[in-house]
N, C-alpha and C positions, 0 to 999 in steps of 0.2 A: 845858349842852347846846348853846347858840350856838357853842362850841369845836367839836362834831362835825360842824360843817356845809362843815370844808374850810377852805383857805385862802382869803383874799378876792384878794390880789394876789401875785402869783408875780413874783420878781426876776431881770429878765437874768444868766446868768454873770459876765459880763465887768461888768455895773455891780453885782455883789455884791460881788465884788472891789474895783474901783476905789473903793466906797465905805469897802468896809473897810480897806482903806490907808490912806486919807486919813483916817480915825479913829483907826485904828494909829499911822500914822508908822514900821514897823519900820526899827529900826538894826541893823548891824551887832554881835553882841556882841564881849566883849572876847577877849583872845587868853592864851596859853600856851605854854611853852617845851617840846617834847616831844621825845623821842630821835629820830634817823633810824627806829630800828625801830619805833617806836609810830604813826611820821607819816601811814602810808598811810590812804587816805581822806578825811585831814583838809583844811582848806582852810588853804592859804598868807596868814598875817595881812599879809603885804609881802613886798616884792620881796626876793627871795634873787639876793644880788648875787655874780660871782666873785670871789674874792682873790686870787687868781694866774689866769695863763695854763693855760689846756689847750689842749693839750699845754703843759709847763713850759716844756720845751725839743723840739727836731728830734727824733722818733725813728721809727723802724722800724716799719712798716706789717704786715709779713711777715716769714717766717722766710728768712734768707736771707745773701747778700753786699754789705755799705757798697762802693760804690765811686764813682770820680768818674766821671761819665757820660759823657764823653769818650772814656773810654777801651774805651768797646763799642762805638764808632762804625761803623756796620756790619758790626756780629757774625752772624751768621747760624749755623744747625744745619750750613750748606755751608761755610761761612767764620767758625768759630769762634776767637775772642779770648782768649789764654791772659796769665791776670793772677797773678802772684805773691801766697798767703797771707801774711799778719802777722798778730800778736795783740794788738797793742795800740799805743797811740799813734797818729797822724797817717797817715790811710791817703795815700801818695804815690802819684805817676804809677807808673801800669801796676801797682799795687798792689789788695788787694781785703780785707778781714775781716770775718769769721761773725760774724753779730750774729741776732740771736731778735726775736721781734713785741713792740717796744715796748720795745724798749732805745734808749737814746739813740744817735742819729748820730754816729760817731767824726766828729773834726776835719777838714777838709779834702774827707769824701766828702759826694756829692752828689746819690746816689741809690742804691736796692738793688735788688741782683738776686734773684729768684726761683729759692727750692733748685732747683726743678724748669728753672730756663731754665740752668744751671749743670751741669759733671761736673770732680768734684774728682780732680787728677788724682795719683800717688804720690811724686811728688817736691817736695809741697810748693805743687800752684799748680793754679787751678782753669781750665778753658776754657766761657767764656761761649757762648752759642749762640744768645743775642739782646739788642738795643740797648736801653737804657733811655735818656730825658729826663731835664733839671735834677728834680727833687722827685718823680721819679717812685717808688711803695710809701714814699712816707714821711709821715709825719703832723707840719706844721711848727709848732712853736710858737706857741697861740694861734689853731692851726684849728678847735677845737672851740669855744673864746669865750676873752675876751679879757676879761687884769683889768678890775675894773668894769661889765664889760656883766650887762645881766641876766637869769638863766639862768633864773627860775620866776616869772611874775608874779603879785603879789597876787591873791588870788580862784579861782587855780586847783588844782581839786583833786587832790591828791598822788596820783600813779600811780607802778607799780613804775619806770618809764622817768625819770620826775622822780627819784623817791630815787638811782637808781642815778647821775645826773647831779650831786647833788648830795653823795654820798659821794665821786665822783671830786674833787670839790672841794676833798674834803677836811674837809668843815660836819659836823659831827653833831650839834646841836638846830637844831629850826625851829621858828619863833613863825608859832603856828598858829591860829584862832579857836578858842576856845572849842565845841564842842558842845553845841548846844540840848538843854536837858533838856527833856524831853514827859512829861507825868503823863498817863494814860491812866485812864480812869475806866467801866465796865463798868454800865450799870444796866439793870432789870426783873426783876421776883420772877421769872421762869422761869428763869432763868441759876443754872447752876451750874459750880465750878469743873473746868477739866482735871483729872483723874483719875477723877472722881464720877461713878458709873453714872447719869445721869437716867432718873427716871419718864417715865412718857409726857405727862404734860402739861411737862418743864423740858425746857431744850435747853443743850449744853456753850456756855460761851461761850470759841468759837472766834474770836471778834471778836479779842480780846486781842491771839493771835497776828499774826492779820493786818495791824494798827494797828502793833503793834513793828517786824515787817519791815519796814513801808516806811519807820517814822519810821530805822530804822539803814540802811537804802537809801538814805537822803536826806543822813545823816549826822548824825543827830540820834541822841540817847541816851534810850530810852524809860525810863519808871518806871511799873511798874504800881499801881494804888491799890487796887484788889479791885472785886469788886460791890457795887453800893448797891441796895438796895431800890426800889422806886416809893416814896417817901418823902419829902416834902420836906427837913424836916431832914435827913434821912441823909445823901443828896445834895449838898445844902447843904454841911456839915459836912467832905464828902469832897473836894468843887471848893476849896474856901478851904482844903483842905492840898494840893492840888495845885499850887496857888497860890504858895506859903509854902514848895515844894522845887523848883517847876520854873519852864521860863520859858515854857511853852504847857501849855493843858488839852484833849484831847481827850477827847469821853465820846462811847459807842456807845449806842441807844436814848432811846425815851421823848421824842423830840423832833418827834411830829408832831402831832396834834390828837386826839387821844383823850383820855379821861376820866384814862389813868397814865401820860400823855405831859409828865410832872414836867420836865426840865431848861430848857427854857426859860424856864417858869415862877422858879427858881430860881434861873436869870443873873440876869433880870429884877430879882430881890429883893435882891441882893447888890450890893457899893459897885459903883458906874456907870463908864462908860456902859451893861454892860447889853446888851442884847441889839441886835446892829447890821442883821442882816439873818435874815428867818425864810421860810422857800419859795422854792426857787432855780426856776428856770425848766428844767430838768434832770429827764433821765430816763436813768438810775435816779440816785435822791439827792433828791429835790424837795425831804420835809422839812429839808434841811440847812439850820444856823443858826448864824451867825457871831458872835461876841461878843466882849467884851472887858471884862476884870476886873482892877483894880491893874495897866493900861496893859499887861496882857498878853492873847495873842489866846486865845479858848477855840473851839474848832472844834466844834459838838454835830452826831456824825453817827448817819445812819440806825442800825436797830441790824441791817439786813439788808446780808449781807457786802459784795455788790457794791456797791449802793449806799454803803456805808462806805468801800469803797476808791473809788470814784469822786468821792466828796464831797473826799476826802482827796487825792487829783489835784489836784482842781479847785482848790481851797482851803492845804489844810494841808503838801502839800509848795512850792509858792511861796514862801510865808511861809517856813517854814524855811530857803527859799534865801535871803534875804534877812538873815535873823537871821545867815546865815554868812557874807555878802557875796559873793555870787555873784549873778552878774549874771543871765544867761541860760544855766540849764541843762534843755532840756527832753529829753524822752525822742527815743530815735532812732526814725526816719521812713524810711519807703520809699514808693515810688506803686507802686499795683497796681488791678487792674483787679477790679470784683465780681464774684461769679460768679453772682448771681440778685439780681431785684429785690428792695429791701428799701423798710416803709413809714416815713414819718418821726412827729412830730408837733407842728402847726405851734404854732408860739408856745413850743414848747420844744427846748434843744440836746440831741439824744439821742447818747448814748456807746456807740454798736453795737460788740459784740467781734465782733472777726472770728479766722479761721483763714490768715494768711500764708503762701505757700508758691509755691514757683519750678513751672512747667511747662511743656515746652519750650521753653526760654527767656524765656517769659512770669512775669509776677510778680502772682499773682491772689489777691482775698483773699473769704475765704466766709466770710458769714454766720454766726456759731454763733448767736443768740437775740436778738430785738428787747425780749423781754420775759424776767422770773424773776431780780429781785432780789435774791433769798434762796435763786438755786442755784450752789451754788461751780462747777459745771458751765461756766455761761457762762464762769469767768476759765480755770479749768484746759483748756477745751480749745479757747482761745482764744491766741492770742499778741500779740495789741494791739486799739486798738477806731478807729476811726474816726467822724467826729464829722458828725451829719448836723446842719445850718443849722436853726435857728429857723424860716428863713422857705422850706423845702423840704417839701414831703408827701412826700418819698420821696428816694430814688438806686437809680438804672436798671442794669438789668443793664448789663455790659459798662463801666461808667461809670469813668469813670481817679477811682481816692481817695487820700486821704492816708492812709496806715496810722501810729499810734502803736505802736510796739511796747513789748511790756512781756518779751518770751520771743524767741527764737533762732525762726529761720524751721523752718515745720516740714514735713516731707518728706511 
């Protein structure tokens, strides 16, 4: 019964964290050689260096005529410059040839003209109608990077713009980090699987879903383990295979202070250290409880959605960055202005969602619910949340805030 009475001390965010670090230690895992097509999302294990020049060599910018740039010296649409076609070989004085975007620079020319600055005339020779510069429409060898420099650095996560830079390269496998496996663990007897109509006293465990997205949002590879009972054993039983396939455990319920509030109970009992932090100073999330088992991290979060993903912000997607060697990626940010006072409260960091959205020309963000942990309402019609201070009772209408976005600004 002394369990029901609440927590006794509630832990800073930021020293829940710090502390669990520093009992962690997480590294970096190891790495994998993966195709170009498989790479996206992944994290770059090291530097992908160029092996050649890009451009190889001199070429063409545009569709158009090689010539040496001299020889439009004052060309104008009033005073056009008639250059003799050739097809190949060494374009010479008062000479010109058609070359296409990204064909190499014949011999000797030293800039191109534009189809459209050009009218090709029928005997063979075209009249220019305006002047180019030395390198002008041409792309010169080693403008894009230069053997050796390095084109993607360690840590950074592979985007379509990366692959495509590094196809021109000519690279097709990169060693990439491995992806965190995440064993995901479901408990409370009211839980029943997606498909299964519940009674009125079970609820779908929709958690599941939720936990997966973000850990493949993050770049992690979830694994589901099923529902476990209020049960200790069961539970037990279920985190020590989670263990034994992944390199983090996350489990949703059962981790606040009630009588079938099992999982922390259960770190607790299993090879150490055990359970590292219990009651965050956070709202929503409070009973969140950090641990750690066979030197790997176990996240125990609420088993109410928002609170779940918020504990998982807070907590379990850092870690993961870290596990991938990524430095600092946090979610994008805009300042906007509130549009009605909201209450805080004090001694705890509260995670308000808010509603983002542009008017005229103002960037304002509303309030969707200070409270309702366990209504998916708050995230869905929400697009980021905004963090009210420990040591604030509130934020003032009009007040300039940080917005966290998690969704596209909304109209």
């Amino acid at each position: 019964m002394a369990r029901l009475k609440g927590f006794e001390r509630l832990t800073n965010v930021d020293e829940a964290l710090s502390t669990f670090f520093k009992a962690l230690k997480p590294k970096r895992l190891g790495f994998e050689s993966v195709s170009v097509e498989e790479a996206l999302g992944h994290v770059a294990a090291e530097d992908i260096v160029a092996p050649d020049d890009l451009p190889p060599v001199d070429r063409s910018a545009v569709d158009g005529y090689a010539v040496r740039s001299e020889d439009t010296s004052e060309a104008s649409q009033f005073k056009p410059k008639k250059l003799r076609l050739i097809h190949r070989g060494a374009v010479g004085r008062g000479q010109a040839m058609r070359i296409w975007t990204g064909n190499p620079l014949p011999r000797s020319a030293t800039a191109v003209i534009m189809l459209e600055h050009a009218r090709q005339l029928k005997e063979g020779s075209i009249e220019v109608i305006t002047a180019v510069t030395p390198g002008e429409n041409v792309s010169r060898k080693g403008e894009d990077i230069k053997k050796g420099e390095v084109a993607v650095q360690s840590g950074t996560r592979l985007q379509p713009h990366h692959l495509g830079f590094v196809v021109a390269l000519g690279i097709t496998n990169i060693n990439v980090v491995r992806k965190p496996k995440v064993a995901l663990l479901s408990t409370g007897n009211e839980l029943v699987e997606f498909g299964r109509k519940p009674k009125t006293d079970q609820v779908v465990n929709s958690n599941r879903f939720v936990i997966a997205g973000l850990c493949r949002e993050s770049g992690a590879e979830p694994l589901y383990l099923g529902i476990a009972k209020d049960n200790e054993d069961e539970i037990g039983k279920r985190i020590i295979d989670g263990l034994e396939k992944a390199d983090v455990v996350i489990t949703t319920g059962g981790t606040s202070v009630g009588a079938a509030d099992l999982v922390p109970i259960v770190v607790s009992k299993l090879s150490g250290p055990g359970v590292m932090v219990h009651g965050v100073a956070m709202r929503p999330g409070m009973p969140t409880a950090l641990g750690i088992l066979k030197g790997k991290p176990i996240f125990i979060l609420s088993g109410n959605p928002v609170a779940a993903i918020i504990g998982f912000e807070a907590f379990a997607r850092p870690t993961i960055q870290k596990l991938l060697g990524v430095e600092d990626e946090p979610r994008p940010v805009m300042r906007a202005k509130l549009t009605k006072r909201v209450a805080g409260a004090l001694g705890r960091r509260v995670y308000l969602r808010v509603k983002a959205f542009e008017k005229a020309g103002d960037f304002l963000a509303e309030p969707v619910r200070t409270r309702g942990s366990g209504l998916y309402s708050t995230m869905t019609k929400a697009n980021g949340f905004v963090i009210i201070p420990e040591d604030r009772e509130g934020l003032d209408e009009g007040e300039t805030v940080t917005v966290h976005l998690f969704g596209p600004l909304a109209k």
